[in-house]
N, C-alpha and C positions, 0 to 999 in steps of 0.2 A: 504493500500500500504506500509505503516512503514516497519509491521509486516513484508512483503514479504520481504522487503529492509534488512531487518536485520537480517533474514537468508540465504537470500546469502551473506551478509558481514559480516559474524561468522569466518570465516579462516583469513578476514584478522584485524578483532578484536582482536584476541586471537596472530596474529605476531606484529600488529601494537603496542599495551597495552606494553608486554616490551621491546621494542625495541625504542620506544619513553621515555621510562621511561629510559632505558640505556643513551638516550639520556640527556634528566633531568638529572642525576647524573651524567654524564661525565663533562657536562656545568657548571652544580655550583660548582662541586669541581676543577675543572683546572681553568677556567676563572674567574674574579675577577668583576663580572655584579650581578646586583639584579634578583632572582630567577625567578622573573615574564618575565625576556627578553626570557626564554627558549618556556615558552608556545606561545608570543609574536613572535619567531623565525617557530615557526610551525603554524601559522596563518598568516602572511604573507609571508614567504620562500618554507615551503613543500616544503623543500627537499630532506626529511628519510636521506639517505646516506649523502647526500652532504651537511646535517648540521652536521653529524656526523664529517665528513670530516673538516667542516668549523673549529668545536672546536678545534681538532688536530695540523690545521692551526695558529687561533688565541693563543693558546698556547705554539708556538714556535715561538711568536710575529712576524708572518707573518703578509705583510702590506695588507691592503684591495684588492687592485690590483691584487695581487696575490691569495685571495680569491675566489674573483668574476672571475675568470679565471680558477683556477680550479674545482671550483662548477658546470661553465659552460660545461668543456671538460665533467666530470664524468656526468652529465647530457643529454648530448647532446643526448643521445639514444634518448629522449623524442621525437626528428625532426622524427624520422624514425616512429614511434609509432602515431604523430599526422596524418600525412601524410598517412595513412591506415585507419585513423579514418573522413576523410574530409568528407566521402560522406554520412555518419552516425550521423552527426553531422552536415548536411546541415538544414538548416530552425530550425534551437533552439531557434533561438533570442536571446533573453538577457540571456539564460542561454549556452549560445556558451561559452563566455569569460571564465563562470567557469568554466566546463568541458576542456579548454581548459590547465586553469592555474593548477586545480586540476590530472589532468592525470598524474599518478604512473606508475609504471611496474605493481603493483599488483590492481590497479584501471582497468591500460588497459586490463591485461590477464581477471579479471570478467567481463569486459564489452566486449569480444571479443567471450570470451566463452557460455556467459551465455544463451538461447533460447528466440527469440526475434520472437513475433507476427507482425502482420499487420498495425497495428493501429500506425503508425509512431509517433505520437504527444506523445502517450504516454509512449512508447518504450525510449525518449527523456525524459521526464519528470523520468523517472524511472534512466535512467542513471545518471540525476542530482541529485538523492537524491541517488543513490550509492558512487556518487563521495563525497559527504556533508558528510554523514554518514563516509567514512571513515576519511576524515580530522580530522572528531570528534572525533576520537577512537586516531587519532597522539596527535593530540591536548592534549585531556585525559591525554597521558600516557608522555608524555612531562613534562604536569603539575605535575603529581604524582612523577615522578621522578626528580623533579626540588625542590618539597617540602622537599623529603626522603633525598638527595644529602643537604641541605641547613639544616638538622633537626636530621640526623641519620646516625648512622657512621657504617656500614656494608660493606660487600664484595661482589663486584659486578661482581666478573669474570666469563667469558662467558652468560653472562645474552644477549652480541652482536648476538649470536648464532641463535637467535631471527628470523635475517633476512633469514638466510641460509634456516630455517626451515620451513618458509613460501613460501620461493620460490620453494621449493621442493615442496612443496603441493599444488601452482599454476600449476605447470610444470606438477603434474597428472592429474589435474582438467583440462588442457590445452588438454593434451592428449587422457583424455574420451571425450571429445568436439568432438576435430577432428577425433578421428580413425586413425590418422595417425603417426608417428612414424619418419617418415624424418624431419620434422623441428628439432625434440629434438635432433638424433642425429644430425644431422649438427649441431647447434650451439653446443654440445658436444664435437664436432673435432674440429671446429673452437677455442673456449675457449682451446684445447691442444695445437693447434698449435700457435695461441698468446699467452700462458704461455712460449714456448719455443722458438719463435722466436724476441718477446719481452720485453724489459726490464718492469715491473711492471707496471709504470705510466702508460704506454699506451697499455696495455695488452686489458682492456674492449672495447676502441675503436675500436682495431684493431681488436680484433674478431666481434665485430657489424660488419664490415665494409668488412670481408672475408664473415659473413654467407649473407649478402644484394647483397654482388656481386655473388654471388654464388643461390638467392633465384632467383635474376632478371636474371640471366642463364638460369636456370629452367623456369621460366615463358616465358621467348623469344622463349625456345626452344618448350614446350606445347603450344602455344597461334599462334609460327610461322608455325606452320605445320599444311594442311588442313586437314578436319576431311573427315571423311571416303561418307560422302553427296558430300560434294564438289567435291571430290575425281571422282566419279561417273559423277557428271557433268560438271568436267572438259576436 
């Protein structure tokens, strides 16, 4: 089962590795902490972004409060993400909590995408060691770039780019999944129209929040009209 586990979590091995290690060497060279809090921040936080965030934060001697706040907002998709994942994740057990804490954007898209059998218990068990496996690969690259950042003095620009490029290649793997082509754009237009109708801070939100009202439109409106059976014996 590894083995399987770890061929579908090769894309996000290969984003996760620098993109954690950007992280590593953002943290020890801005913040004034012993190297090991970076890896320490990605085993208990897993937040990709919003440790990234956090550094940017603490180095403009932002106070905690203000941390945890905005960690939260740039996070918050996670609500909408669990929320689609409830009924998939019914009957886990004890492996409920971590798939819960563990759920990424690029955890959710592979475990949304990925082709799922009958056999529910172990469909469950499979999601658990995709979620593990990739914390490992943050982890990893956290620590490597915690060590390089604490040991070696290189140039690290656009190494961030990391993210970008991973999500683009969520977003086709999303795409051959569904066959479908309306989610991408819509969040497409949306992400346009909160670039221009929003100021920065809260551009990601507000696009979540146009494409959710906009998806639940859509489902009201397929779900609230009777199908062509009904239809007939009405």
């Amino acid at each position: 089962m590894n083995q399987s586990v770890f061929r579908l979590t090769l894309p996000i091995l290969f984003g996760y590795l620098p993109l954690g290690m950007a992280f590593g060497v953002l943290f020890t060279t801005q913040l004034d902490y012993a190297w090991w809090t970076a890896p320490l921040m990605g085993i208990v936080i897993y937040a990709g972004a919003g440790q990234i965030l956090a550094v940017s934060l603490l180095a403009l001697n932002a106070g905690l409060l203000e941390v945890c706040i905005a960690m939260f907002v740039l996070n918050a998709r996670h609500l909408f993400y669990g929320l689609s994942l409830l009924g998939q994740f019914k009957g886990a057990g004890w492996r409920k909590l971590y798939l819960i804490f563990g759920l990424t954007d690029e955890t959710y898209s592979l475990l949304t995408s990925r082709p799922r059998g009958t056999d529910r218990a172990y469909e469950q068990e499979l999601d658990f060691r995709i979620t593990g496996f990739n914390q490992c690969y943050w982890v990893v690259g956290c620590t490597i770039g915690a060590l390089l950042g604490e040991n070696v003095v290189f140039d690290s620009t656009g190494i961030e780019f990391a993210l970008v490029a991973l999500f683009l290649v969520l977003t086709l793997e999303q795409f051959k999944a569904l066959g479908e082509g309306f989610p991408i754009w819509l969040g497409a237009a949306a992400a346009g129209v909160a670039m221009l109708m929003l100021p920065s801070a809260h551009q990601l939100i507000g696009a979540i929040a146009l494409v959710t009202a906009a998806l639940l439109v859509q489902y009201r409106k397929s779900h609230g009209q009777p199908s062509e059976e009904e239809s007939k014996h009405g």
